[in-house]
C-alpha positions as CSV (number, residue, x, y, z in Angstrom):
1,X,179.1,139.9,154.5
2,X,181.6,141.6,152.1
3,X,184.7,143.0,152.5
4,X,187.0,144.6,149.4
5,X,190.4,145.7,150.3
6,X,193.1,147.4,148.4
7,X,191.3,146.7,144.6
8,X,193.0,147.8,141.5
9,X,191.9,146.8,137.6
10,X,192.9,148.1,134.7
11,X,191.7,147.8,131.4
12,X,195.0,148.6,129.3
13,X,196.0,152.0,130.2
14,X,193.0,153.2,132.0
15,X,193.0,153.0,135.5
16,X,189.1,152.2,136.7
17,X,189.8,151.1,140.7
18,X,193.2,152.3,142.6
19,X,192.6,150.8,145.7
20,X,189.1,151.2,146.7
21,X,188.3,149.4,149.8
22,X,185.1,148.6,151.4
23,X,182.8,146.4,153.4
24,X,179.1,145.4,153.5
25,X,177.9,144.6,156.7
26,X,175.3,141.6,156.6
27,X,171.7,142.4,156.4
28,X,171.7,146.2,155.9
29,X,172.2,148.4,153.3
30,X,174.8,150.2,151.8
31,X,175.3,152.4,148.9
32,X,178.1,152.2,146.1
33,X,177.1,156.9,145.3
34,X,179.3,157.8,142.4
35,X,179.5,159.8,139.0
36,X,179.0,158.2,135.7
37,X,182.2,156.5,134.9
38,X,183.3,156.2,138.2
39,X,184.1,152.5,138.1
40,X,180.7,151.7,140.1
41,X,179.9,148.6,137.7
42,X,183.2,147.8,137.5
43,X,183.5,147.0,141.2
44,X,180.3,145.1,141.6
45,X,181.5,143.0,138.9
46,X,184.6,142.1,141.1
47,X,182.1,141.8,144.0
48,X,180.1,138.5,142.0
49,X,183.3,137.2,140.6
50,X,182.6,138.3,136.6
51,X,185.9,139.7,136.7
52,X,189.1,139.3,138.2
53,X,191.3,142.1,140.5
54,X,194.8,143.2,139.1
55,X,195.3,142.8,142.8
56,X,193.7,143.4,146.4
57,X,191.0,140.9,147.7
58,X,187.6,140.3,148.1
59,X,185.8,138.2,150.4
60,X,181.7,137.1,150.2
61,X,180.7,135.6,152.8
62,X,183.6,134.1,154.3
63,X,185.1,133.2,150.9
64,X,188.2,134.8,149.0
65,X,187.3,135.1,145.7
66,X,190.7,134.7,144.3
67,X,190.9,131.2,145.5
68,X,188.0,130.0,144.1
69,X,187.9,128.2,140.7
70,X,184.8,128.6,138.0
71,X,183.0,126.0,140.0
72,X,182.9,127.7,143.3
73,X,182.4,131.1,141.9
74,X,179.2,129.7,140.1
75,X,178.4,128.8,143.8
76,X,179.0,132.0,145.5
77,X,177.1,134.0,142.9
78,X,173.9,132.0,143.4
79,X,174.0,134.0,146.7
80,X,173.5,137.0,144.9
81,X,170.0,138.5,143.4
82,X,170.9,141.3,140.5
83,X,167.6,143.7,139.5
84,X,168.9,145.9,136.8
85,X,168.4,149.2,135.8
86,X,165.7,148.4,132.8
87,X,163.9,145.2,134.6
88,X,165.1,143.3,132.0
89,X,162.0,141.2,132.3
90,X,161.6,138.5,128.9
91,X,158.9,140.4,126.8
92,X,157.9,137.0,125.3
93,X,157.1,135.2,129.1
94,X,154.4,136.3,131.7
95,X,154.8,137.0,134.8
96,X,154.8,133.7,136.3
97,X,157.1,132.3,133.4
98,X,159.8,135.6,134.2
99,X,159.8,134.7,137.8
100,X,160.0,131.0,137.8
101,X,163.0,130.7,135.2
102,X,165.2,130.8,138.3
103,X,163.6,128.4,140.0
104,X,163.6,125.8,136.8
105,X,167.0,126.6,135.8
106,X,168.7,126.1,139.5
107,X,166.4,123.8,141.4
108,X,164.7,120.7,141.3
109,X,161.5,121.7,143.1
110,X,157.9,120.6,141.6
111,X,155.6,123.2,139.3
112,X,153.6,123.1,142.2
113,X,156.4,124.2,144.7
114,X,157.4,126.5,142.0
115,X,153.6,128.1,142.0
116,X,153.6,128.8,145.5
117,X,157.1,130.3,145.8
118,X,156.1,132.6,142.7
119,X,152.7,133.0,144.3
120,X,154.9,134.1,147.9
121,X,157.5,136.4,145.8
122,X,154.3,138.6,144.2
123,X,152.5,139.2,147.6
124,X,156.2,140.4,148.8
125,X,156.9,142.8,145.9
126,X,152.3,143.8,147.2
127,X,151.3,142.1,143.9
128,X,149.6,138.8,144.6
129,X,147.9,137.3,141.7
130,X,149.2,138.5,138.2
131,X,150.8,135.9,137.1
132,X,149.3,135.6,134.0
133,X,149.8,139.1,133.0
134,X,152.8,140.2,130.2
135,X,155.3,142.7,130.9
136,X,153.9,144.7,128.0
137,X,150.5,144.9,130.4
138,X,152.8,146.3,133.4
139,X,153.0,150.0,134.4
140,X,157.1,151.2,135.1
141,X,156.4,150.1,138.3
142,X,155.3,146.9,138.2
143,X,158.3,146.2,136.0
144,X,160.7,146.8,139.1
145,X,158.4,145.2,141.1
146,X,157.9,141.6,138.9
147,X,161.5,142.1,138.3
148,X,162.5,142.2,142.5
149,X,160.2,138.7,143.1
150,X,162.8,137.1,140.7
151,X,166.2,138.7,141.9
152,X,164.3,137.0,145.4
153,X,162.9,134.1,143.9
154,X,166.2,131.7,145.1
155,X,166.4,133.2,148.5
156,X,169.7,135.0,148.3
157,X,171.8,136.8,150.8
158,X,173.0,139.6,148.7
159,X,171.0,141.7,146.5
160,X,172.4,144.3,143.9
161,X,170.1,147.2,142.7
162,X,171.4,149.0,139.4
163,X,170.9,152.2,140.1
164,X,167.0,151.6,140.6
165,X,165.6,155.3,140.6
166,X,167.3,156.7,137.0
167,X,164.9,158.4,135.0
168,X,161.8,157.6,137.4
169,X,159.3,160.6,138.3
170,X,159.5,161.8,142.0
171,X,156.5,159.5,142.9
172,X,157.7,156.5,141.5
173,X,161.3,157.0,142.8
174,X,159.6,157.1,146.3
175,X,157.8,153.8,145.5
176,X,160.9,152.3,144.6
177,X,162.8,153.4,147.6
178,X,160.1,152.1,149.7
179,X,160.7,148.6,147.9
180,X,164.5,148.4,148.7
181,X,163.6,149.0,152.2
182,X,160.4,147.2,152.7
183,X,162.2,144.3,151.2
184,X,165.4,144.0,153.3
185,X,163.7,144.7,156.0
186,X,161.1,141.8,155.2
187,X,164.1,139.2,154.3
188,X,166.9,140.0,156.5
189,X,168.7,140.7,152.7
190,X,172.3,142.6,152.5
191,X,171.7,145.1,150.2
192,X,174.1,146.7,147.4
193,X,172.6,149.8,145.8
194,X,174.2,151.7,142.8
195,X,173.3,154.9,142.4
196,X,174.3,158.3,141.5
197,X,171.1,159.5,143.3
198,X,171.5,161.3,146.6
199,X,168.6,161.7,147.9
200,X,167.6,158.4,147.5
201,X,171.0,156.9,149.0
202,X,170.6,159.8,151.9
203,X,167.1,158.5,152.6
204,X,167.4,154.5,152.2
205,X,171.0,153.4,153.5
206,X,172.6,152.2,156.5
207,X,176.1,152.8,155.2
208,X,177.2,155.0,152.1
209,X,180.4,154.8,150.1
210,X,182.0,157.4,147.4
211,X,183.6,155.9,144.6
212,X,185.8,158.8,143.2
213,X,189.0,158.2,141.1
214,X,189.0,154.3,142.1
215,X,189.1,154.9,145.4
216,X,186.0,154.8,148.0
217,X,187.1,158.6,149.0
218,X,184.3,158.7,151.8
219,X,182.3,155.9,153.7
220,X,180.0,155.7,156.8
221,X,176.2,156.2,158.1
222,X,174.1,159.3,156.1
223,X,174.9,161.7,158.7
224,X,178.6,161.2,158.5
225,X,178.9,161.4,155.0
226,X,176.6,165.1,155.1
227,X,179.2,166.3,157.1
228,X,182.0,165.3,154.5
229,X,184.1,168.0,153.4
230,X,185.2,165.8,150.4
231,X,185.2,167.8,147.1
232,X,182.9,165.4,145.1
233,X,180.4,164.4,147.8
234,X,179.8,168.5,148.7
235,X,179.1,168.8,144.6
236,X,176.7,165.5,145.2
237,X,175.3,167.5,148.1
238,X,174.8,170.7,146.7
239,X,171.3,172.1,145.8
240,X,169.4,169.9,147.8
241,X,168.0,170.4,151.0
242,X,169.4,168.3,153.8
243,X,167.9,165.2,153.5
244,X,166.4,163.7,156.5
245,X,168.9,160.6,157.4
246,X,166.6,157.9,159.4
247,X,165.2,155.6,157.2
248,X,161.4,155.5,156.4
């Protein structure tokens, strides 16, 4: 579905990527695992065409981002879903309101048709019928959740989690992990996870790539990547237990 090769981009004299390469095979899910500052956001941000490569290439889909003008890339990032890290849910809409503004802003489909897809979205996320509640009525949870049915609500083929699991209690990391999977396995979605959270990436992903220095230093399944020797995935690995690698 993806596929970055050779990517540098600097921002004067610091050096973020130095030729990080990698792909996202279509409809499973893949990790970006890296340190804070590691140029993790950076790269996405090549990935949906917000910012432009000092060089390499990048290709979505079939198309290479570089020769596509503002037009097109507004096109290719409509295949993209994006939940951030805070939810980033309107405080000042409900639920059906935060879900819907999608739907109003990049489709010509009737209230009614909007209602049902919202009404669809909520029983995916396993919360049918609270569309009239506000954010500020929502547990942590439910945040992510509301927030998921709209990175959904058009249907895309990608979807980007920002490092869904930061400062989440061991329950409610578990809930959230079962999310990411439950929903790709539900829609068929590719999945892009950022994360500085091992366990998590060990226990969810397909694939897993280490973003160290600007370059992806290690990619491949969970039980490759245990078995890396690599300096800065053994620190990642360190002190936990060995994480089971088949996806729950």
């Amino acid at each position: 579905m993806i596929d970055v090769q050779d990517l540098h981009k600097s921002f004067k004299q610091q050096v973020v990527l130095d030729g990080a390469s990698i792909f996202f095979a279509e409809g499973k899910i893949t990790t970006i695992l890296g340190g804070s500052g590691s140029g993790k956001s950076v790269l996405v941000k090549h990935i949906i065409g917000l910012l432009r490569p000092d060089s390499g290439t990048i290709v979505v889909d079939g198309q290479d981002l570089e020769t596509l003008d503002d037009r097109e890339l507004l096109q290719v990032r409509k295949k993209f879903g994006y939940l951030f890290q805070d939810s980033a849910l309107f405080d000042f809409m409900n639920v059906f309101d935060n879900i819907s503004f999608p739907l109003f802003e990049h489709t010509r489909l009737k209230r009614s048709e909007v209602q049902h897809v919202v009404a669809e979205k909520l029983r995916l996320v396993g919360l049918a019928g609270i569309e009239k509640k506000m954010p500020s009525e929502l547990s942590g949870g439910m945040k992510k959740r509301v927030a998921l049915a709209r990175a959904v609500a058009l249907d895309p083929k990608i979807i980007i989690y920002d490092e869904p699991t930061t400062g989440l209690d061991p329950v409610m990391t578990d809930t959230v992990n079962d999310l990411i999977a439950t929903t790709q396995e539900a829609l068929g979605i590719t999945t892009i996870v950022i994360s500085h959270d091992i366990r998590s990436s060990l226990r969810i992903s397909d694939f897993l790539g280490l973003l160290n220095e600007g370059k992806i230093v290690e990619f491949g399944t969970p039980e490759k990547v245990q078995e890396s020797e690599h300096p800065m995935m053994r620190l990642f690995l360190a002190g936990i237990e060995r994480a089971p690698v088949s996806k729950s």
